[in-house]
KEGUVO-869733 format. One record per residue (C-alpha): residue in one letter; x negated, y, z negated. Coordinates in pm, whole numbers, plus 50000, padded with zeros to 5 digits. Layout:
// KEGUVO-869733
AXYZ
...
//
This chain:
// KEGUVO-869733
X724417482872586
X726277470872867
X725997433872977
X726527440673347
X723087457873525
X725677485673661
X728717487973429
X732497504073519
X731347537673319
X728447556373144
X730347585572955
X728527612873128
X725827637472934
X724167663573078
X721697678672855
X722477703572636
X725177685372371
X722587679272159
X721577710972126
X724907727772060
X725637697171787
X722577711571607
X723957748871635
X727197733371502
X725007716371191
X723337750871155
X726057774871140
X728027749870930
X731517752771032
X732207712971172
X735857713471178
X738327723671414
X738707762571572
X735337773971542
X733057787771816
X732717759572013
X736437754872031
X737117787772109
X734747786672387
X736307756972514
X739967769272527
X738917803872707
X736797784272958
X739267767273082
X742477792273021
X740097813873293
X739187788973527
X743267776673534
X744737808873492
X747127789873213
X748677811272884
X747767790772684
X744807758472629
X744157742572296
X741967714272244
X743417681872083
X742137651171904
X743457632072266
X745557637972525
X747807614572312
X748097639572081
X748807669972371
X751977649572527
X753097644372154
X752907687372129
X754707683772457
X757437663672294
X758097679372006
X758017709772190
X761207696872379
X763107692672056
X764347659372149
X767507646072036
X768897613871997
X769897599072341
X767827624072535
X765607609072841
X762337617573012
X761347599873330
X757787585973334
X755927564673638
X755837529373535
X752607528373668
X750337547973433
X749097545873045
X750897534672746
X750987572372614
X752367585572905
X756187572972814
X754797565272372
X754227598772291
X758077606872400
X759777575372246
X757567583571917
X759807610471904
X762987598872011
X763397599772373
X764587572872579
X761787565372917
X763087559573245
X760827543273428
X760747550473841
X757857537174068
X755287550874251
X754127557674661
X752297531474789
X749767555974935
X748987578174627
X750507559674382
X751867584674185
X755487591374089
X757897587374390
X760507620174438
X762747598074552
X763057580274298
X762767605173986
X765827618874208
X767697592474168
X766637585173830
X767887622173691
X770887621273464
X772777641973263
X770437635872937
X767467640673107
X765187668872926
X761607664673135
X759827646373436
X756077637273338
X754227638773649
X751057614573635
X748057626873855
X746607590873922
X742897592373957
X742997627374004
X744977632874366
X748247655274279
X751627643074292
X754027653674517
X754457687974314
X756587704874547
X759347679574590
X759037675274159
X759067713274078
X762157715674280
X763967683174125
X762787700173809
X764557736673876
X767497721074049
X768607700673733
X767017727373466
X764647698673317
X760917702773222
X758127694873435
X754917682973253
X751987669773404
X750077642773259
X746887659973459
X744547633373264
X742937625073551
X743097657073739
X740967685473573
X739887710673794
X741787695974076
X744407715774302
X747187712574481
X747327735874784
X745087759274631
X746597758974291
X745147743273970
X746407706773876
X747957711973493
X749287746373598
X752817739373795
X754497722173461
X755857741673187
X752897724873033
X749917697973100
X747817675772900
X744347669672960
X741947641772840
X738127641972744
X737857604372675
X734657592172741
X736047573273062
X736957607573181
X734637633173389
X734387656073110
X734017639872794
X733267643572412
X734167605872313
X737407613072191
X739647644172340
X742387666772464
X743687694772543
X747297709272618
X747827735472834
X750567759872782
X751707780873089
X755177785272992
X754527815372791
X757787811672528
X755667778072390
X752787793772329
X753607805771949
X754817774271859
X752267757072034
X750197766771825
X751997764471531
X752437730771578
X748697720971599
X748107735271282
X750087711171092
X753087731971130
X751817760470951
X751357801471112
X747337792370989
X746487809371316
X748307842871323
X746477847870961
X743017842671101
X744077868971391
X744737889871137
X748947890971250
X750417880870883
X748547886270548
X749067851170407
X750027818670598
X752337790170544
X754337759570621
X757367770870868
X757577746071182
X757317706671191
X753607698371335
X750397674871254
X746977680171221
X745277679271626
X742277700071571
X739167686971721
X736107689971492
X734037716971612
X731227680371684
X733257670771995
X733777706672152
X730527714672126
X729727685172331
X732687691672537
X731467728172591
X727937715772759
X729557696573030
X732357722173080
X729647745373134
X727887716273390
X732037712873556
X730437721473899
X727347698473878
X729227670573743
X732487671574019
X729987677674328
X727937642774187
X731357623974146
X732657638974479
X729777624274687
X729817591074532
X733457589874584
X733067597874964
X730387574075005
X732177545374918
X735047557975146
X732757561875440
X730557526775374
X733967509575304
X736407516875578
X735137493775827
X735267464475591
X738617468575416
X739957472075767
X738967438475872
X739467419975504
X743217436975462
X741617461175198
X743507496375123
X741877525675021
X742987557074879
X744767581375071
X743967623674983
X747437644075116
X746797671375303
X746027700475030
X745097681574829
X741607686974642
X741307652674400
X738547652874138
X737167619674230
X738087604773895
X738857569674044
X737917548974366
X740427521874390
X741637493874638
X744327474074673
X743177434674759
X745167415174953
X746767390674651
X746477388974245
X744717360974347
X742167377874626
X742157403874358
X740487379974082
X738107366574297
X736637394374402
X735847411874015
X734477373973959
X732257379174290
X731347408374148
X730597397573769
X728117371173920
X725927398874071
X725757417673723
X728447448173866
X731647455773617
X735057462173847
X738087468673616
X742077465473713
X744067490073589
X747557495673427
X750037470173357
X753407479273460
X755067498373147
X758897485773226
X757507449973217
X755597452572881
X757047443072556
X758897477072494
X759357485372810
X761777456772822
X763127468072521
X763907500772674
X765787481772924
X763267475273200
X763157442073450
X761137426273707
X762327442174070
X762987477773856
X759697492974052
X758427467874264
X755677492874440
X754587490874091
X754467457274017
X752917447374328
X749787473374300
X749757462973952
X748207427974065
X745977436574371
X744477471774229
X740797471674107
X738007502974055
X734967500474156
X731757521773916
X731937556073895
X730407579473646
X727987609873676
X724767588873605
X725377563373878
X722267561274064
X722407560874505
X720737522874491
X723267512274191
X726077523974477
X724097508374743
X724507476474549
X728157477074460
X728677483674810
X726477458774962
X728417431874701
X731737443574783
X731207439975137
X729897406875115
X732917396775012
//
């Protein structure tokens, strides 16, 4: 139980995961690739028009598929935003690459083209395009960088299921995407992922890879008459437990984005006025863009401002959260070379950014509240 009357997040549950746990219990296949998974993966291969989706243990695990699906080398470079999660730049280094970290927009604060231009080099192998809190990168201005230097684009679309960029699916302009069902996520089964293969030459080994390197697959399609160990790999498979959870709120995907969409707005509406006069931003949506709501955010005026306010908020019983730390100012960011002044857009949102609630069960008085405490502020 939470200790705040309205917490940050309540993972969201809609009805029926219950239900298809027991159908899991009673068929008795639990682990990975059974119904439920299957279900899962054609879902959402349908509803993104992708090759190729298969469910992970995390998106961790999907951008690790992504990187060893590069075949990095020694000395070989992606380019990450500073600004996101630790996996967003670990799950390449695990493997050998070398992050290079470039800052963000002030507006969307996602991954400026400008500087992933600038930040291209002759051992660059892929751009990993961040989708913070759902609004889509730039993804003209990055596919193009991509094609012009014959790099990989993949899109860290954690954030940004079911969201679009002029019309076209989020997770569906990289040569692949990664997806995660988290519990802090709109779609979740605790612990989750999924990556999504359009480039179809990955596919195979894709899916090879998942299965602890072996062709495991392929024999259950009835393709091969025996299976066995022929690619590098680890074990990803999500226990047929999660998916089956994860299958009752895909099913609920337009229930659950229409609930988050109007809370979102309504704190954009009931907020404007206010953060104009206190020197409060608020997000900005591009033009073509359709976000998924994942995040409400604002930028305070100071770290300091910033501080106050969650305080201000913790003494009426509300949770507000920051976000990420800058990763070329941690510990191995530094070690990978990074310095104070390296993304300074960064660094600066770093200190002043805080979320305010948002999850499905998020009641219209619980909003009325967080708003009516904000704004006393």
């Amino acid at each position: 139980m939470s200790a705040f009357r309205i917490p940050f997040n309540k993972p969201p549950h809609v009805g029926r995961e219950l239900d298809y746990v027991k159908e899991v219990f009673a068929a008795g296949h639990l682990s990975g690739d059974g119904p439920f998974t299957r279900r899962c993966s054609e879902l959402l291969q349908a509803e993104l028009g992708a090759e190729r989706v298969l469910l992970t243990t995390s998106c961790t695990h999907a951008l690790e598929m992504s990187a060893l699906l590069l075949d990095l080398q020694p000395g070989d470079e992606v380019i990450v935003p500073s600004f996101a999660f630790v996996t967003t730049a670990l799950a390449f280094t695990l493997h050998g690459a070398r992050p290079v970290f470039v800052d963000v927009s002030p507006d969307t604060l996602n991954m400026d083209p400008a500087c992933v231009a600038e930040a291209i080099g002759p051992r660059t192998r892929a751009i990993i395009a961040l989708h913070y809190g759902g609004v889509a990168c730039d993804l003209e201005a990055l596919s193009a960088l991509a094609a012009k230097a014959g790099i990989t684009l993949i899109e860290d679309n954690a954030h940004g299921l079911f969201g679009s960029w002029r019309g076209k699916a989020l997770g569906t302009f990289g040569s692949m995407a990664t997806q995660s069902f988290h519990e802090t996520k709109n779609f979740s089964c605790g612990e989750g992922g999924a990556l999504i293969v359009n480039d179809p030459a990955l596919a195979e080994r894709a899916e090879i890879l998942r299965e602890k390197g072996t062709n495991r697959s392929r024999f259950f399609r009835g393709q091969i008459d025996k299976y066995s160990w022929v690619d590098t790999g680890s074990s990803y498979l999500p226990s047929e437990i999660l998916t089956a959870v994860l299958y009752a709120q895909l099913e609920a995907r337009d229930q659950i984005q229409a609930r988050r969409q109007v809370i979102w707005d309504r704190y954009a509406a009931e907020l404007k006025g206010w953060a104009a006069a206190s020197g409060v931003t608020l997000p900005v949506i591009p033009a073509g863009c359709e976000p998924t709501a994942h995040v409400f955010w604002m930028l305070l005026p100071t770290l300091e401002s910033r501080g106050r306010f969650i305080d201000h908020l913790k003494e009426a019983g509300v949770l507000s959260v920051f976000h990420y730390l800058p990763l070329h100012l941690s510990d191995m960011g530094r070690g990978f070379g990074g310095k104070p002044g390296d993304c300074p857009v960064s660094e600066d949102v770093s200190d002043r950014l805080v979320r305010l609630p948002l999850f499905l069960a998020l009641t219209d008085d619980e909003q009325g509240e967080v708003i009516r405490q904000t704004t006393s502020f």
